[in-house]
C-alpha positions in Angstrom: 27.6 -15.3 -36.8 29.2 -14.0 -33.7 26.9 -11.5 -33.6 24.2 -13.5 -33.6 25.2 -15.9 -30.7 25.8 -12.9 -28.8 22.1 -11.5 -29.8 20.8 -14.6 -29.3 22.2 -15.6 -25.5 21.4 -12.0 -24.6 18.1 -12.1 -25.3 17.7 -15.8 -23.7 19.0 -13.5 -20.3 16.3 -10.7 -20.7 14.1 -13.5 -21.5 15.1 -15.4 -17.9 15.3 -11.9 -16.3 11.7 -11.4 -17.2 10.5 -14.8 -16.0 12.2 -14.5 -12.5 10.8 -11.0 -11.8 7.7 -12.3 -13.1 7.3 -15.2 -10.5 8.9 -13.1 -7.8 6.1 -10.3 -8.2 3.3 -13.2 -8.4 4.6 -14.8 -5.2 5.0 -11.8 -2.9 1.3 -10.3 -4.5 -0.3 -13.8 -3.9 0.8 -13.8 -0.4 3.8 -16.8 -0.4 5.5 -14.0 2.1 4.2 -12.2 5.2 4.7 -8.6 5.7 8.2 -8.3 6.6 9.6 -11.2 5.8 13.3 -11.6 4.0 13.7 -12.1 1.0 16.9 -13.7 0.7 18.6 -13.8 -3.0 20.7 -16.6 -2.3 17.5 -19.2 -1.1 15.6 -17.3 -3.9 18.1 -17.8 -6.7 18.6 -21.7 -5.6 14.8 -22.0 -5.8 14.5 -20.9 -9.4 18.0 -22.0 -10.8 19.6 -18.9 -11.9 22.2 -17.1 -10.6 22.5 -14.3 -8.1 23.1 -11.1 -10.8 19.4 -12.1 -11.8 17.7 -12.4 -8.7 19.2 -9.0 -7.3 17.9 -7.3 -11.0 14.4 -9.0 -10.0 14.5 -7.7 -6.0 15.4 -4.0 -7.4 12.5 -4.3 -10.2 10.0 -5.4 -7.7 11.4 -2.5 -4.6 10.9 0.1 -7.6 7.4 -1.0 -7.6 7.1 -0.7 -3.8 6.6 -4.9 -3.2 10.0 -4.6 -1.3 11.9 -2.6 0.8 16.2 -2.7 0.5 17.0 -2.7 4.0 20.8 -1.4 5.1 22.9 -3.9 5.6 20.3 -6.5 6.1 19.1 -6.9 2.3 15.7 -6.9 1.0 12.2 -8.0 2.8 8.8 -7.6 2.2 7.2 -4.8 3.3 5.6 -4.6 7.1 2.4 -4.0 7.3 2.0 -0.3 8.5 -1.2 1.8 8.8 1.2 4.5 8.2 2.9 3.0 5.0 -0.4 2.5 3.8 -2.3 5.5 4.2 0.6 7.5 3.3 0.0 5.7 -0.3 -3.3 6.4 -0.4 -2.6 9.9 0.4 -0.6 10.4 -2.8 -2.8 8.5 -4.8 -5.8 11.3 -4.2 -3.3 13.6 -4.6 -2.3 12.6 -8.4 -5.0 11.0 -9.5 -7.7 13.4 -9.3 -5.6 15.9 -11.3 -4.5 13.7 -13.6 -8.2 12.5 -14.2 -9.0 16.0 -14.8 -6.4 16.4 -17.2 -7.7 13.0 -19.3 -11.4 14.4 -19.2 -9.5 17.6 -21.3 -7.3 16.2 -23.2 -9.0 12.6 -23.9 -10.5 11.9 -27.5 -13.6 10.0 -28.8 -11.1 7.1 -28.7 -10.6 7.3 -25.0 -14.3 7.7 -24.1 -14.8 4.3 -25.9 -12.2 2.4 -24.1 -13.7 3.9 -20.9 -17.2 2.2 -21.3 -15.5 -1.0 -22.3 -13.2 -0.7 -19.3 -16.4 -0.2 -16.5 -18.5 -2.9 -18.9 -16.0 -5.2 -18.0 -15.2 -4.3 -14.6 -19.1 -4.5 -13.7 -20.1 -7.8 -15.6 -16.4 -9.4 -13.8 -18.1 -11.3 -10.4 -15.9 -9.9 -8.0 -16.0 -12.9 -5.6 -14.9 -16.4 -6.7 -17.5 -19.3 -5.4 -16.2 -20.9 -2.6 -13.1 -18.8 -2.0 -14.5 -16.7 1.1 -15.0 -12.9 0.6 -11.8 -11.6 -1.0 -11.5 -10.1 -4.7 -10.7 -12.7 -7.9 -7.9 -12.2 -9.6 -10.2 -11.5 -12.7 -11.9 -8.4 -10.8 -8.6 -7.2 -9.4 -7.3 -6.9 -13.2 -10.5 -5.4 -14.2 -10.1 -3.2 -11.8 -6.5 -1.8 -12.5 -7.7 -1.8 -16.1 -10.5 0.2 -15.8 -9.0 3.1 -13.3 -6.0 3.2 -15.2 -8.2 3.7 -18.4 -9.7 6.7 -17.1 -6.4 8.5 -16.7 -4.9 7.5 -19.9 -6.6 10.6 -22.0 -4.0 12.8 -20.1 -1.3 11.5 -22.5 0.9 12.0 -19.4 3.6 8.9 -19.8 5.3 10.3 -16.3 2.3 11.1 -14.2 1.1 7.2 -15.5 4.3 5.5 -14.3 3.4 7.1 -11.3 0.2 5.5 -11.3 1.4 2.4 -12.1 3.9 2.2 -9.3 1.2 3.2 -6.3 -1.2 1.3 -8.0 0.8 -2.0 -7.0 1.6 -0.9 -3.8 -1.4 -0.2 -2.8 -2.8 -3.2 -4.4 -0.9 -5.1 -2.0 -2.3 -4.0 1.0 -5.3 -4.3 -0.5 -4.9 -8.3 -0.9 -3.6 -8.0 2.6 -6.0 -6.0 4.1 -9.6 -5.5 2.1 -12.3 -8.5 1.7 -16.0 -7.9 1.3 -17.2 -4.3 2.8 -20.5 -4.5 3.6 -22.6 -1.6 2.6 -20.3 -0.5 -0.1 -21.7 -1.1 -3.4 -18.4 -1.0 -6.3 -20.6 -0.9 -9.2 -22.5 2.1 -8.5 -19.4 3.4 -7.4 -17.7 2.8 -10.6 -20.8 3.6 -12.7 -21.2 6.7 -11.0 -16.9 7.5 -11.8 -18.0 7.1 -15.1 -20.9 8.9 -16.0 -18.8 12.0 -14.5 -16.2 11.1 -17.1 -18.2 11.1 -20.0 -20.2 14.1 -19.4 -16.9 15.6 -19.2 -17.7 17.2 -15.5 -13.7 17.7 -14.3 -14.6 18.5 -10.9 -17.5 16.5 -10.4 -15.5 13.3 -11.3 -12.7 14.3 -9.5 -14.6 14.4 -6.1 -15.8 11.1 -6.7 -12.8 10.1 -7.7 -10.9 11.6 -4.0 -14.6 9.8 -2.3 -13.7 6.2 -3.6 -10.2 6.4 -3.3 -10.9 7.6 0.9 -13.4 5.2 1.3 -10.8 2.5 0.1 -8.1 3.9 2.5 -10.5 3.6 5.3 -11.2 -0.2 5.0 -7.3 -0.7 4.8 -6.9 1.0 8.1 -9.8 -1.5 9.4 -7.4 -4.3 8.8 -8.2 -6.8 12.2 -5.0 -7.1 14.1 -2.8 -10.1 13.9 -4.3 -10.9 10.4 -1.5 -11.9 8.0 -0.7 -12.2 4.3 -1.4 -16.0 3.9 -5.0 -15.3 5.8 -6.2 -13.1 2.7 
């Protein structure tokens, strides 16, 4: 019985833990904070109701994931917006993710070819733009989006070089909300169509250039980013 109690109030914290990380993540990706601002755990755990020891485990999660910055002596704050930051992101990004797209188009099975198509079926039938919303991405599209290029670099079987992924993928997904709205002139879908005809034909250098082309051409409208535009105008 003691066991149990102890089981049970456990997994009611990892449960709590979960839920405050959770809205944290949500809040600073939705744009409830501009770049740089504090993120204070004593407002943040009166806000939610828990105690401190949960919202520190929550500001540590989300600075692993790049959302944050632990600043010396001054706490945590949400990243400032800089070109440099940003491009330096994007940098490793065609840096690992070419190779590692390589290494799925080897490696990958029958299996991994089929969740590919379904991936860029549902990326390309997702309306990127909500009615009435202005010119920035849904929150459907973004998903599909992660989905999809994450997809194509699962056949690697890599679980190291994909929590790699994962981690720029959110960074750079922030700037993103802060940064990129409707480019004209770009088309996404034959972009992505054209990512993954490469795959399936099983062309490892021919998707990786297009792979290193989509990933520049989406540093490049982050560096247009007007000046004096914040995270609460995207």
């Amino acid at each position: 019985m003691i066991g149990t109690a102890r089981d049970s109030v456990s997994t009611g914290k990892q449960m709590l833990s979960e839920q405050v990380y959770a809205r944290l993540k949500n809040a600073i990706m939705r744009g409830d904070f501009a770049p740089g601002d504090p993120l204070k755990p004593q407002d943040l755990a009166r806000q939610q109701g828990v105690s401190l020891a949960i919202v520190r485990e929550a500001l540590v999660r989300v600075v692993g994931e790049g959302l944050a910055d632990r600043l010396p002596n001054r706490g945590f704050a949400v990243p400032a917006f800089s070109d440099r930051r940003w491009q330096e992101i994007a940098e490793a990004r065609r840096t690992i993710e070419p190779a590692l797209l390589r290494m799925s188009i080897e490696r990958g099975d029958v299996e991994w070819e089929t969740h590919v198509r379904a991936a860029c079926h549902r990326l390309v039938r997702t309306p990127p733009f909500v009615p009435g919303e202005g010119e920035y991405y849904s929150e459907e599209w973004a998903e599909a989006h992660r989905i999809f290029h994450r997809t194509l670099l699962e056949g690697s079987r890599n679980a190291v070089l994909l929590d790699v992924f994962d981690r720029l993928w959110t960074a750079s997904e922030l700037a993103r909300r802060w940064s990129a709205h409707r480019s004209p002139g770009r088309d996404d879908v034959a972009e992505h169509r054209e990512l993954e005809a490469a795959v399936l034909a099983r062309d490892g250098a021919a998707a990786a250039e297009i792979l290193t082309r989509h990933l520049t051409l989406t540093a490049e409208v982050l560096a247009a980013r007007p000046a004096g535009e914040t995270a609460q105008e995207v």
